[in-house]
N, C-alpha and C positions, 0 to 999 in steps of 0.2 A: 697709610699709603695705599693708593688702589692701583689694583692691575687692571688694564688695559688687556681687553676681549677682546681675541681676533679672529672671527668666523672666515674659516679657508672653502672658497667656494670651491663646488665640486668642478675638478677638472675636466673640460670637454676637450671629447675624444677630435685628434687632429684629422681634419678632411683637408682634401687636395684643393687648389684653387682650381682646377679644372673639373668638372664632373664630369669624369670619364673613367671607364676601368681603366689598371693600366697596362693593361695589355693592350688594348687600343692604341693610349699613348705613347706606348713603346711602338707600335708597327708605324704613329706617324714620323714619330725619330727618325726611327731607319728608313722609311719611304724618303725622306731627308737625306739621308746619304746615298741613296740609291739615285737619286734626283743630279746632285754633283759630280756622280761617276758616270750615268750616260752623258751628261754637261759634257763634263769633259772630251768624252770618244764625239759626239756631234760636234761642238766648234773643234776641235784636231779638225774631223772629216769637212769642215766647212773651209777652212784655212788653208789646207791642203790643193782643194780642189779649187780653190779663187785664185792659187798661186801657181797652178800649172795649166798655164796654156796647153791649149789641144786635149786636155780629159775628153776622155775615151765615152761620149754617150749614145755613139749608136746601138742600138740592143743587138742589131746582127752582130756584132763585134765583142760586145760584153758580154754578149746571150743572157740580157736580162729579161726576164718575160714579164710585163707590165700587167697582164691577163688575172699572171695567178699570185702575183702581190699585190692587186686589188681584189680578190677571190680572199685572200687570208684578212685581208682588211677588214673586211668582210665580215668573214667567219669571227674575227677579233669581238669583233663591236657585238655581235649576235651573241657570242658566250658574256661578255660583260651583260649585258641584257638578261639572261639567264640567270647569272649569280643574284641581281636583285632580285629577280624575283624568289628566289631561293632563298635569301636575305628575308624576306617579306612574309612568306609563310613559316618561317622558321619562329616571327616574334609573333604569328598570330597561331603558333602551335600546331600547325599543320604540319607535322614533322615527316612524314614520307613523303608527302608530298615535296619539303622542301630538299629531302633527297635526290627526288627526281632530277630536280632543278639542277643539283650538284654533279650529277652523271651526265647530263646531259652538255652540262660546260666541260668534262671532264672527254666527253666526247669530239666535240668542236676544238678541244686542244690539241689531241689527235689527227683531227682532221688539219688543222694547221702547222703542225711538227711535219705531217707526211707531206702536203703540198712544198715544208721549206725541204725537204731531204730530195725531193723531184726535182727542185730548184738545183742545189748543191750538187745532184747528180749530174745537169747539165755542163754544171762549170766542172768538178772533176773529166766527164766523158771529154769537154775541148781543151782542156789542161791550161782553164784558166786559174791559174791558182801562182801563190805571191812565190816570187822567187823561180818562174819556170817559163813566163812570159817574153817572149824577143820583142825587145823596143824599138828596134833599127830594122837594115834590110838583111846586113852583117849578120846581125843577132839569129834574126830567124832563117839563115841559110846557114848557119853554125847548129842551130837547133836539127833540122833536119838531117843534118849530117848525123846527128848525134842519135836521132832516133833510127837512121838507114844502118848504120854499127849496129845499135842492137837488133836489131832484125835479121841481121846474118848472123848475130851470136860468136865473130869473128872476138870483140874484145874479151866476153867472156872466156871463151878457150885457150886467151893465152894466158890471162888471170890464171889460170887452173895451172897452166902448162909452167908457170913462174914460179908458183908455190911448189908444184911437186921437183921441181929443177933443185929450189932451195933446201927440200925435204931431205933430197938423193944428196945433194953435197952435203948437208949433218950429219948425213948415216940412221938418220931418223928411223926408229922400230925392228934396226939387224938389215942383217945380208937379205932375209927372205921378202923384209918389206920394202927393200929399198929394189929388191927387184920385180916386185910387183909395182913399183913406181912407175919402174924402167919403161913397164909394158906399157903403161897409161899414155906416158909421154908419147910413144909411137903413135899408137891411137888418134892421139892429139894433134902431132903433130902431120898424120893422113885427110882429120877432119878440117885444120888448117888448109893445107891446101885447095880443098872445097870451098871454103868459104874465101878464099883470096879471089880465087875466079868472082865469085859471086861480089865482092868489094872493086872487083876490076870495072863493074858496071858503072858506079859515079864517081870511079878515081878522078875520072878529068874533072868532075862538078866541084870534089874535096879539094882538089889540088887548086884549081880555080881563085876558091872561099879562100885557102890560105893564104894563096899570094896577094890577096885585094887583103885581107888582114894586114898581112908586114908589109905592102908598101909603106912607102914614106906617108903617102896621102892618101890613107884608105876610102874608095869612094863609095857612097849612100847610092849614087846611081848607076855605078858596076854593080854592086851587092844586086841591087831591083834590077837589073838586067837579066840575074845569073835566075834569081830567084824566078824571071817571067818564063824565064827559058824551060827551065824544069816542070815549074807549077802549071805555065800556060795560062789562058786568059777564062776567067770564066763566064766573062759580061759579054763575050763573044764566042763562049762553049769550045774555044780552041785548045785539045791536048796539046800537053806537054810533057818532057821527057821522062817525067813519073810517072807518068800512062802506059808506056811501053816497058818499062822496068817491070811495073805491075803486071801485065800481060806475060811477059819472060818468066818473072821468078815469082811464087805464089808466097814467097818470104816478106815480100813489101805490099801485099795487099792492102795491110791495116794500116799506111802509112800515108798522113796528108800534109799538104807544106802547108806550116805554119805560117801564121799573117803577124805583121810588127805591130803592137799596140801603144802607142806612145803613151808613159805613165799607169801603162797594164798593170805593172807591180805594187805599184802605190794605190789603184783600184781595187785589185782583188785583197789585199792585206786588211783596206778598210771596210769593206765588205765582208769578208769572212770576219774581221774582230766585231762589228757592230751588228750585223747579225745573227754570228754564233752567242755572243754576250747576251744577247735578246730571246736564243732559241733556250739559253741554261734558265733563262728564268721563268721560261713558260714553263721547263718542265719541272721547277722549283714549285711553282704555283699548281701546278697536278699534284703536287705532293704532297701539300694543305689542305688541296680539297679531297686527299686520300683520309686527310688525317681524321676529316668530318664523317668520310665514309664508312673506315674502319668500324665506327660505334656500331653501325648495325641497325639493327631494330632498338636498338640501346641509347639511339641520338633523343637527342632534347631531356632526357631525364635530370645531366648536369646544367644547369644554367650556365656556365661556362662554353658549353657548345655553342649558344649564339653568336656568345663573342667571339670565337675561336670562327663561325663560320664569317662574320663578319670582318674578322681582320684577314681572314683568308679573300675573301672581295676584295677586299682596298688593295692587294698586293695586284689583284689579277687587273683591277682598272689601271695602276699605274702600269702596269706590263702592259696593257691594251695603250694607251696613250704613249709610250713610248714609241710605239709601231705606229702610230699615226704620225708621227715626224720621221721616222726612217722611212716609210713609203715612198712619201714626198720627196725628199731629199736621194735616195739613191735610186727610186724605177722612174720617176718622172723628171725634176728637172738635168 
């Protein structure tokens, strides 16, 4: 009987069908998922605004500044520019050199954080921001009211003056603190008085806004009447009743009447979500190219740092391209 020789060929070691490390592979995965999640927030924002008549795009209104999100655009594409090259001297071993390259992006990311926080500052300073916005004429003469209140600091005080009321009825802290309440209250209620005269000034404007509220048939063009009245005209530089309030009491200086922005809330919301979403990941991609930095004088010794500088690029291109369609889409059209 013979046996039958079976020579076992030597196992060859498994390779990827891709030739690519996979740390590359891995960053285009999740560039993949990063792809479906701004998807997502741009058609919302596209959907959004094809379905609301009258979106708010004049930039005096939205105070969007076309100038300096073409400036960051800019700056965008100029640091993508950089990283290749940094890219480039990194695989021809020119390794400080391709340092430079990396500070240098690391710089221009800087300069584009700080132009969008300039930006962000303007919309805080006119208090465009979701949820604070008057859509009607109603709306933004209810807002004003509500900013002339706190300017006298009248609701404040009786906030205070309600708590400590409550205090004094519990007995709250003994006899000695509940008569050091006592005192406050007085206080409070001398500085109330004050500020009542100073609320006497647009009683009639408040009282006004209420009653065009509860009517039966709240009118849009009472509201814009009340609100000309106050505001005054500014296409024809004519003061109005906030001018002389201003003049009277140095309490309402800082006080400007609000303008209605029709779908101002559903603007500012998408705006702050698609561009704050876009400013976390530039500063996500700073942090990459920290990671390249850190080495030091110590970069390129690992062969690993290429790649690492290298997947650090492809994060920063697709950040730079995502901002090329948010440009578009919210400073121009």
């Amino acid at each position: 009987m013979t046996h039958a020789t079976t020579t076992t060929a030597a196992k060859t070691p498994l390779r990827m069908g891709v030739a690519i490390p996979n740390g590359k592979l891995g960053m285009w995965l999740f560039l993949g998922t990063e792809i479906m999640f701004f998807t997502a927030f741009i058609g919302t924002y596209i959907v959004c605004r094809l379905g609301s008549p009258g979106w708010p795009t004049d930039t005096n209104v939205t105070h969007i500044k076309i100038f300096w999100g073409g400036l960051n655009t800019f700056v965008l594409i100029l640091s993508s520019y950089f990283v290749v090259l940094a890219h480039e001297a990194m695989n021809m071993r020119k390794f400080m050199t391709a340092r430079s390259w990396v500070i240098a992006t690391l710089c221009l990311a800087c300069v584009f954080l700080g132009i969008k926080s300039y930006e962000y500052y303007g919309k805080f300073d006119h208090d465009i921001l979701p949820g604070r916005i008057p859509e009607s004429n109603q709306q933004a003469c209810e807002k004003l009211i509500r900013n002339l209140d706190l300017a006298t600091g009248y609701l404040a005080l009786e906030t205070d003056k309600n708590d400590l009321e409550r205090a004094i009825a519990d007995g709250t802290g003994g006899d000695s603190a509940v008569k050091g309440m006592q005192e406050k209250v007085k206080a409070i209620d001398a500085e109330l008085v004050k500020k009542r005269e100073l609320r006497a000034v647009y009683q009639k404007f408040a009282d006004q806004v209420a009653a065009n509220r509860a009517s039966t048939e709240p009118g849009e063009a009472k509201a814009g009447e009340l609100l000309h009245r106050v505001g005054g005209d500014e296409k024809h530089k004519t003061p109005g009743e906030l001018e002389e309030w201003k003049k009277a009491h140095k309490e309402f200086a800082h006080i400007t009447v609000p303008h209605p922005i029709l779908y101002g809330n559903l603007f500012a919301s998408t705006y702050f979500l698609m561009t704050g979403f876009h400013a976390i990941h530039v500063i996500v991609g700073m942090i990459l190219f920290g990671l390249v930095l850190i080495k030091g004088a110590k970069i390129g010794q690992n062969p690993d740092d290429a790649v690492i500088l290298e997947n650090a690029g492809l994060y920063w291109h697709f950040v730079d391209l995502v901002w090329i369609f948010l440009f578009p889409l919210i400073y121009i059209l």
